[in-house]
C-alpha positions as CSV (number, residue, x, y, z in Angstrom):
1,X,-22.8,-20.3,-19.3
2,X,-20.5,-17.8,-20.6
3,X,-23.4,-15.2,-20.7
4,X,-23.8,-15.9,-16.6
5,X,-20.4,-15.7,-16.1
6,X,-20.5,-12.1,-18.2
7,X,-23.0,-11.0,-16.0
8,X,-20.7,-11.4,-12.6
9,X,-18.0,-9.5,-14.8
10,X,-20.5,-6.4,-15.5
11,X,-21.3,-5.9,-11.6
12,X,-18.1,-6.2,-10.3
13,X,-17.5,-2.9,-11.8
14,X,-19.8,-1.2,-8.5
15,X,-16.0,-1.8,-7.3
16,X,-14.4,-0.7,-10.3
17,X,-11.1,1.5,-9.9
18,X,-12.9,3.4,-13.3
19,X,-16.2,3.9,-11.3
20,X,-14.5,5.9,-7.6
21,X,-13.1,8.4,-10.2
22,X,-16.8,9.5,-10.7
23,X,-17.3,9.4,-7.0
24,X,-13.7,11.8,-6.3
25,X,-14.8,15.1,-6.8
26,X,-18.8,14.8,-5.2
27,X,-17.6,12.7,-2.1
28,X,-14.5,14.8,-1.6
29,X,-16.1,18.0,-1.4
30,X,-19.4,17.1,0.9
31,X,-17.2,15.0,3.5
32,X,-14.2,17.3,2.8
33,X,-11.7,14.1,2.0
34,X,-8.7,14.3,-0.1
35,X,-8.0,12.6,-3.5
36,X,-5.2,10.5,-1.8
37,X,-7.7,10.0,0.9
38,X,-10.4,8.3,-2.0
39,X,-7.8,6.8,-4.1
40,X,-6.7,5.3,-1.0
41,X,-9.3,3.2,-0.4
42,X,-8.6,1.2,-3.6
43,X,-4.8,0.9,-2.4
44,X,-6.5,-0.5,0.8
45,X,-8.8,-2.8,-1.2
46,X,-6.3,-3.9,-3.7
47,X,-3.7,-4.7,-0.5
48,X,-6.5,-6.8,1.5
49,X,-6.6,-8.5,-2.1
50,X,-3.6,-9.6,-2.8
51,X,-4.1,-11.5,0.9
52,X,-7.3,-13.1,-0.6
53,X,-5.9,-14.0,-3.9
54,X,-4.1,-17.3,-2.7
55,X,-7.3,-18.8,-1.0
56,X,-9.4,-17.6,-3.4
57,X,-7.5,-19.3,-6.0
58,X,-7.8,-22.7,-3.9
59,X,-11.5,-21.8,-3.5
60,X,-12.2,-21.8,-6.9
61,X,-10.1,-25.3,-7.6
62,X,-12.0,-26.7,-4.8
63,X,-15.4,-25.7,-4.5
64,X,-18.4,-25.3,-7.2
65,X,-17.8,-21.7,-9.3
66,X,-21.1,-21.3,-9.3
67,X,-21.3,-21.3,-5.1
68,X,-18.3,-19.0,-5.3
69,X,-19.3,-16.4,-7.7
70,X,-22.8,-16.2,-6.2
71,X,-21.6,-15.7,-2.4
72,X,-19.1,-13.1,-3.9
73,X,-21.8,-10.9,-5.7
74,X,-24.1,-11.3,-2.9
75,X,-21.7,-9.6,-0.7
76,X,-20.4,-7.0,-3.4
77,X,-23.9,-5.7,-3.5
78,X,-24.6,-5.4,0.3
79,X,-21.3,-3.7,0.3
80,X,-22.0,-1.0,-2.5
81,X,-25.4,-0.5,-0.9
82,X,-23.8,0.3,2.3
83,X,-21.3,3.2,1.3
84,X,-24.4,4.7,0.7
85,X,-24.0,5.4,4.6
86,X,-20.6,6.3,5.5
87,X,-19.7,9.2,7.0
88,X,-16.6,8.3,8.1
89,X,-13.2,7.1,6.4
90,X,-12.9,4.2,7.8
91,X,-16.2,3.0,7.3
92,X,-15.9,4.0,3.7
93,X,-12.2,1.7,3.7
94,X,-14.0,-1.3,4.9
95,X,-17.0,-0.9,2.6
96,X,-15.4,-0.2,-0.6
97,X,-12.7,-2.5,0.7
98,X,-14.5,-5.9,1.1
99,X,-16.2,-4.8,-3.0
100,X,-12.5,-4.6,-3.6
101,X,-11.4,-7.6,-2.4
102,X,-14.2,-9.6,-4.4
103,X,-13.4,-7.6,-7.6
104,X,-9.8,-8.4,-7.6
105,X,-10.3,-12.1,-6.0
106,X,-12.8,-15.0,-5.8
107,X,-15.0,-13.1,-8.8
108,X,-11.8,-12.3,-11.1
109,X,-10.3,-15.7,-10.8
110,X,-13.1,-17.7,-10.6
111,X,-14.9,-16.1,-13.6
112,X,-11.9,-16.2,-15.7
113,X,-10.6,-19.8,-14.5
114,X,-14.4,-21.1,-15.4
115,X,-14.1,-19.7,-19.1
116,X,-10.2,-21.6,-19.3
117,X,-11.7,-24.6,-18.5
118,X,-14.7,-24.7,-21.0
119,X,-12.7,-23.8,-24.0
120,X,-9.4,-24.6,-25.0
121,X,-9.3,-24.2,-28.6
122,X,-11.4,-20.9,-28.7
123,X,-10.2,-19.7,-25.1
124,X,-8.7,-16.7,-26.6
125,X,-12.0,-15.6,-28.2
126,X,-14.0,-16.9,-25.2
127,X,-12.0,-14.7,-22.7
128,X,-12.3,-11.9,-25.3
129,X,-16.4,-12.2,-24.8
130,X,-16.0,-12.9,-21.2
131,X,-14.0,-9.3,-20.8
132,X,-16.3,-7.2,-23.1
133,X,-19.5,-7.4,-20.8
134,X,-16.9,-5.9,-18.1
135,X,-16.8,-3.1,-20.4
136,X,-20.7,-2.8,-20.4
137,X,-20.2,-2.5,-16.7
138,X,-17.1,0.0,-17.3
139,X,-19.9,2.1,-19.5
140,X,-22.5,1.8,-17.5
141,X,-21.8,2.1,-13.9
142,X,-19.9,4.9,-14.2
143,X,-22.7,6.4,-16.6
144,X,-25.3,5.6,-14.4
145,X,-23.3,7.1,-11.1
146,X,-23.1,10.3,-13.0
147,X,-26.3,10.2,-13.9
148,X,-28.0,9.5,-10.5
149,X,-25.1,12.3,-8.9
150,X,-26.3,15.0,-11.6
151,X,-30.3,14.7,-10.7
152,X,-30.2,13.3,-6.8
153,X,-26.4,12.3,-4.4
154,X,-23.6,10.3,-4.8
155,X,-25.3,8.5,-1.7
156,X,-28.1,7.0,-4.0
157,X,-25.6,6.2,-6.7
158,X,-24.1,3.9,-4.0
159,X,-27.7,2.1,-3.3
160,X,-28.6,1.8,-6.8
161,X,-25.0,0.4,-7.9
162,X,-25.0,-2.3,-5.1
163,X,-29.3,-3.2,-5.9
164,X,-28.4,-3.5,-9.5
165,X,-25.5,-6.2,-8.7
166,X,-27.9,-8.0,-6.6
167,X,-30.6,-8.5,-9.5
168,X,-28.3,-8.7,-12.6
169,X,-25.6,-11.3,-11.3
170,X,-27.2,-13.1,-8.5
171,X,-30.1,-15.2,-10.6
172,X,-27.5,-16.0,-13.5
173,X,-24.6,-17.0,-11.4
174,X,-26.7,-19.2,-9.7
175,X,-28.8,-21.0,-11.9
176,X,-26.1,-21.3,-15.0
177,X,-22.7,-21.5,-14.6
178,X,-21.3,-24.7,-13.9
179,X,-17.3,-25.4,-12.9
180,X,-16.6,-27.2,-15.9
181,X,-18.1,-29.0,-18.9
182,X,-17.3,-32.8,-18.1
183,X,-19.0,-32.2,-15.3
184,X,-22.6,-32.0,-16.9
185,X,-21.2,-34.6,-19.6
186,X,-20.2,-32.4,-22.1
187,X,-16.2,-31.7,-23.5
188,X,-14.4,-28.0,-23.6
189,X,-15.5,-26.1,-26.8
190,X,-18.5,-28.1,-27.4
191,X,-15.8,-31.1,-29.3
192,X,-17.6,-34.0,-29.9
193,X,-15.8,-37.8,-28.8
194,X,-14.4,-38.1,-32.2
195,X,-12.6,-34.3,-32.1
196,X,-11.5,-35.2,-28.8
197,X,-9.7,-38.1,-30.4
198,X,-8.4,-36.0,-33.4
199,X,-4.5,-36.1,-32.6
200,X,-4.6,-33.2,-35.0
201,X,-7.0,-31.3,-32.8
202,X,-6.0,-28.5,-30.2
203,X,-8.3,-30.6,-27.5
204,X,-8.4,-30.4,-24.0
205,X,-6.0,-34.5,-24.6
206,X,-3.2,-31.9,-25.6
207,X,-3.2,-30.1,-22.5
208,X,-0.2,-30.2,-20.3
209,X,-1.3,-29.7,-16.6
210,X,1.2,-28.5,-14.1
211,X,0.7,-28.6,-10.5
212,X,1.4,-25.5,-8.1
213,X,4.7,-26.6,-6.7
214,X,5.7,-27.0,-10.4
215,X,4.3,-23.7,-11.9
216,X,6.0,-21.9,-9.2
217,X,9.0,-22.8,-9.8
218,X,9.2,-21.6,-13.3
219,X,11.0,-17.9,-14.4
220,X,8.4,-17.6,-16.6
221,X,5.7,-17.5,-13.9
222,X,7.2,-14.7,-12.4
223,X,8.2,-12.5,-14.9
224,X,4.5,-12.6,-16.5
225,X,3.3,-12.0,-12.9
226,X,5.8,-9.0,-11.7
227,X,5.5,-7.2,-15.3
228,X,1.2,-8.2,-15.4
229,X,1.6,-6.5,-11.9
230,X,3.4,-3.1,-13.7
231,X,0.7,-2.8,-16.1
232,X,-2.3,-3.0,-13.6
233,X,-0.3,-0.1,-11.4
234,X,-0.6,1.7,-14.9
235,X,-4.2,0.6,-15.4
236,X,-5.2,2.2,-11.7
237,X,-3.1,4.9,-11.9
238,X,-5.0,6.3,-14.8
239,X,-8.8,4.6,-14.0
240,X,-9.3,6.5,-10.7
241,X,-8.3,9.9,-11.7
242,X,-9.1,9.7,-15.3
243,X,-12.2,12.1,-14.9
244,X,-10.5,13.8,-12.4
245,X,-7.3,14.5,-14.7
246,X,-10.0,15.8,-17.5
247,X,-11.5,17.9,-15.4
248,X,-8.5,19.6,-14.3
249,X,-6.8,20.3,-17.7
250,X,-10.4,22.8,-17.7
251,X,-12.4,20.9,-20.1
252,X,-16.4,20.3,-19.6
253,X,-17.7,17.4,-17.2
254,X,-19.6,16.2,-20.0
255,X,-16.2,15.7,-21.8
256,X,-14.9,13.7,-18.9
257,X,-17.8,11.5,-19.0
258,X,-17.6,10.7,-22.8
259,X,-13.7,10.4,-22.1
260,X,-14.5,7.1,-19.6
261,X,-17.3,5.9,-21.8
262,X,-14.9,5.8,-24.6
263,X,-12.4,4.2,-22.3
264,X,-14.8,1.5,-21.5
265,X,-16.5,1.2,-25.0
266,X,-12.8,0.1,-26.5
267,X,-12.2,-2.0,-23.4
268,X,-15.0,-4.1,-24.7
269,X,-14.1,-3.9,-28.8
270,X,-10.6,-4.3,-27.6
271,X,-11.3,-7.7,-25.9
272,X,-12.8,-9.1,-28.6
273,X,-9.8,-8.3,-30.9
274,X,-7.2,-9.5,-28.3
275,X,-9.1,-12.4,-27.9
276,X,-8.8,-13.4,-31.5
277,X,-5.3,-11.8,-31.7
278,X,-4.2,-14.5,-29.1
279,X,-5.3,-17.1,-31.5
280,X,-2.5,-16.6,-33.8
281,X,0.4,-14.6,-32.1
282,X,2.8,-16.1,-29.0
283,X,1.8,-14.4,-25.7
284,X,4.5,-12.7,-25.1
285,X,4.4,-10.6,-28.4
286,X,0.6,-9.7,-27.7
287,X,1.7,-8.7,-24.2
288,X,4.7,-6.5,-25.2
289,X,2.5,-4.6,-28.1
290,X,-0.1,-4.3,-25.3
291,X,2.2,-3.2,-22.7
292,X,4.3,-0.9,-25.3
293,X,0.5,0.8,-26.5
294,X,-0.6,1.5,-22.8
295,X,2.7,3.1,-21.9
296,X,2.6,5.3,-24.6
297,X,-1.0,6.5,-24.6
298,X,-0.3,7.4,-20.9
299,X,2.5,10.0,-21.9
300,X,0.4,11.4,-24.4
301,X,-2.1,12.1,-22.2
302,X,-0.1,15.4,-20.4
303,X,-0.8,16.8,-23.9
304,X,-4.8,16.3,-24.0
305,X,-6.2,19.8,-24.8
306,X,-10.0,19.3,-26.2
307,X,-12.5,17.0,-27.0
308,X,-11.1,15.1,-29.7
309,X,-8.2,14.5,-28.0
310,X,-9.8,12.9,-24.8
311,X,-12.0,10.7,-27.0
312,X,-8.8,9.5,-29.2
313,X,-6.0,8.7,-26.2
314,X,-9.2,7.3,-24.3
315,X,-10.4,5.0,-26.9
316,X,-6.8,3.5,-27.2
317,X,-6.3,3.4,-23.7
318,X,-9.6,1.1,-23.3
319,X,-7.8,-1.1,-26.0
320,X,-4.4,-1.1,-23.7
321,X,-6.6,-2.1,-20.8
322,X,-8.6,-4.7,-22.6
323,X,-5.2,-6.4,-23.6
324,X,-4.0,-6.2,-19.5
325,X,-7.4,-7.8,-19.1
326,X,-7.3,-10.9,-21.8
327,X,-3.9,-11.7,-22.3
328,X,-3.1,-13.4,-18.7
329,X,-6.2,-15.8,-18.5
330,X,-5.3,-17.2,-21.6
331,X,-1.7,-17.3,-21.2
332,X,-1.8,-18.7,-17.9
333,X,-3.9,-21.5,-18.7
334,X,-1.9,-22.2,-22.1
335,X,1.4,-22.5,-20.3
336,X,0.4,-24.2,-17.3
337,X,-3.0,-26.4,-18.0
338,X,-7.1,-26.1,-16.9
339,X,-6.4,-28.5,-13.6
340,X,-4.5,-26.4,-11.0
341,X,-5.2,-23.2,-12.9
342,X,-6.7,-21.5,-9.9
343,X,-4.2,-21.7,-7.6
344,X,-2.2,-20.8,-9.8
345,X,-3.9,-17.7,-10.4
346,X,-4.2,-17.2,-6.8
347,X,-0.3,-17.1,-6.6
348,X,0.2,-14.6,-9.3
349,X,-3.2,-12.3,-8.7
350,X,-1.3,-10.0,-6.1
351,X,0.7,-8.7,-8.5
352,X,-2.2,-7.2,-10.0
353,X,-4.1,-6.0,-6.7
354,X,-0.9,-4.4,-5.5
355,X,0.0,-3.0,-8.3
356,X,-3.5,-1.4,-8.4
357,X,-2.9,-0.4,-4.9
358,X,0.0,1.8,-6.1
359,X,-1.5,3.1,-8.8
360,X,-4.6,4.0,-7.7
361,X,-2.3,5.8,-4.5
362,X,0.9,7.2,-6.3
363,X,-1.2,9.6,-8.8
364,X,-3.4,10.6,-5.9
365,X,-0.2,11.2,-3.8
366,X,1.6,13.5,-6.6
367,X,-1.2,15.4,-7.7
368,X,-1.2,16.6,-3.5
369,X,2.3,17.7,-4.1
370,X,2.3,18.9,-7.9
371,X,-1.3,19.6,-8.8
372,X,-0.8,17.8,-11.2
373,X,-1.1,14.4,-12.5
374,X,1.4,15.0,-15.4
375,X,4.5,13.8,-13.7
376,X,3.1,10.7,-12.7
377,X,1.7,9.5,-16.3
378,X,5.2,10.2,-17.1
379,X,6.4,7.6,-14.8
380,X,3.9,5.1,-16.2
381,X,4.8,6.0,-19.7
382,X,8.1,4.7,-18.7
383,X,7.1,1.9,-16.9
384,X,5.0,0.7,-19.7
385,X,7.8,0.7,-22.3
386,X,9.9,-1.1,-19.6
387,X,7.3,-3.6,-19.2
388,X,7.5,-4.3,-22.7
389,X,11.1,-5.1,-23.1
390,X,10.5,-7.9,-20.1
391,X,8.0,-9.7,-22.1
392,X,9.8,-10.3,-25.0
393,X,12.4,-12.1,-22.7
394,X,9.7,-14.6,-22.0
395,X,9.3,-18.2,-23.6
396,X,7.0,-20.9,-22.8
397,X,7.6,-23.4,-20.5
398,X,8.3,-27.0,-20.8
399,X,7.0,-29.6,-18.8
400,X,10.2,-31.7,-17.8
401,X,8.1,-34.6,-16.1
């Protein structure tokens, strides 16, 4: 199950913020578009999704994950297929759009929701697996873009991206996940009846479950979704224009290509170690390193000046990112339950896709006016370390009912 789930997390990547940054410079200069104009379309996408996020989030309490991750790959590949076809900016907005709006909505909840409610006791760990196969996609779509770009067009990259989502997520998504474990007669981290009744055990009896209306209506709630919200803004910022940024500081496209594989290779060691980090330390301490780390690395990136430099900052920034990407499934669902968890989600996930949406626009916006992206990871750096300050503030909620 968690391997099917892994799969939907891999493909979703033919949307990736990481992956258009490989598409930037080839698409730009045939169609003769801007950067703001590319980076755009993930502002669009990442608007449109936070829009989606609420229903989605009621989709995936409602209905079968299994039907909802499906339908949403299924129409993330026939999306990526078809920007292999656009000629136009507004047909490229709504195709990369709608892969956007899946990325960020039905398969990001659902996925992560799913994995909340089949572990409890190893959820931090569990989430940490889940988020490491999206770093095989982080490695590998953008490799294989490249790749396909070097020897034929950026126009087959589309078409193979979107046919490989189609055949690695579509079969596993179908026939294996299922919404949660009681309902195939089985209990969250494979406990047995007797650990479920094990007062002394972290079991799913243990689990506080807070409705919507009362989730909302916690400071808490807020304050990990406005500051989760910074962090992705840093996250997209960065991810579109990362090869970009490489390129322009006049180092080798082959150094810009190992600088996002190493970005995506730590996203994936990263997860795992966040996973089990969240084990043992309170949320909000994991968050604030993570936020404090990303902030930091960002800054130190207007200094990158060869090879080893690329490869270092990268490598910690995949960790950063893996952190942004672990840390609010498990929180969410250790502070407010497994029942309502993805509505809940839905309520909080714009933060993210809007945040994305500025991101991904604001660097594209002052590289137009500076030519550079240096001022803007400047911003982030700040934001990041501001970020970090907010977390601390933060302390679990308590269930007055």
């Amino acid at each position: 199950m968690l391997f099917s789930l892994g799969t939907s997390q891999i493909v979703r990547n033919s949307a990736a913020s990481l992956l258009i940054g490989v598409f930037i410079i080839p698409m730009g200069a045939e169609l003769g578009w801007s950067r703001t104009l590319m980076a755009g379309a993930a502002s669009a996408g990442g608007l449109a999704a936070s829009v989606a996020s609420v229903p989605a989030g009621w989709i995936v309490d409602k209905y079968k994950t299994q039907i909802v991750i499906t339908i949403s790959i299924l129409i993330l590949g026939l999306a990526t297929i078809s920007l292999s076809w656009v000629t136009t900016p507004l047909a490229f907005y709504i195709a990369y759009g709608i892969g956007r709006v899946l990325f960020n909505s039905t398969i990001q909840i659902g996925s992560s929701v799913c994995v909340s409610r089949w572990f409890v006791q190893y959820r931090g760990r569990a989430t940490g697996i889940l988020y490491s196969c999206h770093s095989i996609g982080m490695l590998a779509f953008p490799l294989i873009a490249w790749l396909i770009i070097q020897f034929y067009d950026w126009r087959s990259a589309w078409f193979i991206l979107g046919l490989l989502a189609l055949i690695i997520a579509v079969p596993c998504s179908f026939l294996f996940i299922a919404h949660r474990p009681e309902d195939i007669g089985l209990l969250p981290d494979g406990q047995t009846d007797s650990e479920y009744q094990d007062v002394n055990n972290k079991s799913i009896s243990e689990e506080l479950n807070w409705t919507l209306k009362e989730a909302v209506n916690t400071k808490v709630l807020w304050i990990l979704a406005a500051s989760g919200g910074i962090l992705f803004l840093l996250q997209s910022g960065m991810n579109v224009h990362q090869a970009a940024l490489i390129l322009d500081k006049g180092l080798a496209p082959w150094v810009a290509i190992m600088g996002v594989s190493c970005n995506a290779i730590f996203t994936g060691i990263g997860s795992i170690i966040w996973g089990r980090v969240l084990e043992f330390l309170p949320a909000k301490f994991a968050y604030a390193i993570d936020a404090l780390i990303l902030g930091v690395v960002l800054g130190l990136f207007t200094l990158i000046s060869g090879p080893i430099s690329v490869f270092l900052l990268s490598s910690l920034f995949g960790i950063a990112i893996a952190g942004i990407l672990c840390i609010p499934p498990v929180t969410y669902a250790n502070y407010y339950g497994r029942e309502h968890l993805g509505k809940i989600r839905g309520v909080t996930e714009p933060f993210i896709s809007i945040g994305q949406a500025i991101g991904a626009l604001s660097s594209g916006i002052i590289f137009d006016l500076y030519q550079s992206y240096d001022v803007a990871l400047l911003i982030y750096c700040v934001l990041g370390i501001v970020a970090s300050v907010s977390f601390l503030t933060i302390k679990q909620p308590i269930y007055k009912n």
